[in-house]
N, C-alpha and C positions, 0 to 999 in steps of 0.2 A: 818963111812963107806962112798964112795965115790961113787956118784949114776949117772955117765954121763949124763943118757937118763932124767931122773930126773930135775939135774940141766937146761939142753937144753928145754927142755920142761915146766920150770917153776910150777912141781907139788911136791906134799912133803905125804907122807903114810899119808891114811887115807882124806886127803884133795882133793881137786875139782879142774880140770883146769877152766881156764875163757871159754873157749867155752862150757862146760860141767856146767859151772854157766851161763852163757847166755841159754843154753836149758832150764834149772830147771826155772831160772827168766821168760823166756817170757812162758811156760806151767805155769807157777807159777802166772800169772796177766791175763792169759786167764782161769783157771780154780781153784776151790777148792785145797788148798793144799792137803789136802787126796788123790786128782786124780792124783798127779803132779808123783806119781811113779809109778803107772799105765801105766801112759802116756811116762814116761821114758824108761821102761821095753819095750812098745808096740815099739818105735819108732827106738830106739837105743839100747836095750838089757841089757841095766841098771841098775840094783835094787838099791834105795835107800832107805836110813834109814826115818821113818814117818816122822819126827820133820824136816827133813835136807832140804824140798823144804821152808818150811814156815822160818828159818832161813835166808839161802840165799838170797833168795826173798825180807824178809822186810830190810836186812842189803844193800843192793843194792839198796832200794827203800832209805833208810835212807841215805847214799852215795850221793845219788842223791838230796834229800832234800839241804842236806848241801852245795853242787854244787847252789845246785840257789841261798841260802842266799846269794855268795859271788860273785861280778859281774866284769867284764870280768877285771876289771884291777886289780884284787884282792882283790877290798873294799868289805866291808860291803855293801850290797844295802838298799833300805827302807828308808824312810823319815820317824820321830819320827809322830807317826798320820797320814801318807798317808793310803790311803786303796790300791793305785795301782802304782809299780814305772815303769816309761818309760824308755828305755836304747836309 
């Protein structure tokens, strides 16, 4: 099926846009996941599923982990036994 608004919009049934992951993520690091659709519903009219802020959230947070191990020129960062690397 060919879904214009869809493809334009970069969202797919059942799935999340990124601004609507960016809402759930920063309610999601400022509050309890149980509150995160509370806070959705209050703000922006939202319902979401229980599991769906704490998902999001820690895969974005995990995203972001992996972002730091790897430094700006692509490498690996970290010295074998450093405790702290300077860029």
């Amino acid at each position: 099926m060919h879904r214009p608004f869809a493809r334009v919009a970069d969202i797919r049934c059942r799935g999340y846009s990124l601004p609507l992951q960016q809402a759930i993520t920063d309610f999601g690091a400022d509050n309890a996941f149980g509150r995160v659709g509370a806070k959705l519903k209050e703000h922006y009219g939202i319902a979401l599923p229980l599991g769906a802020a704490a998902t999001i959230t820690e895969r974005h947070a995990h995203a972001l982990s992996d972002a730091d191990s790897i430094g700006p020129a692509g490498r690996q960062c970290g010295l074998s036994g450093a405790s702290l690397s300077i860029y």
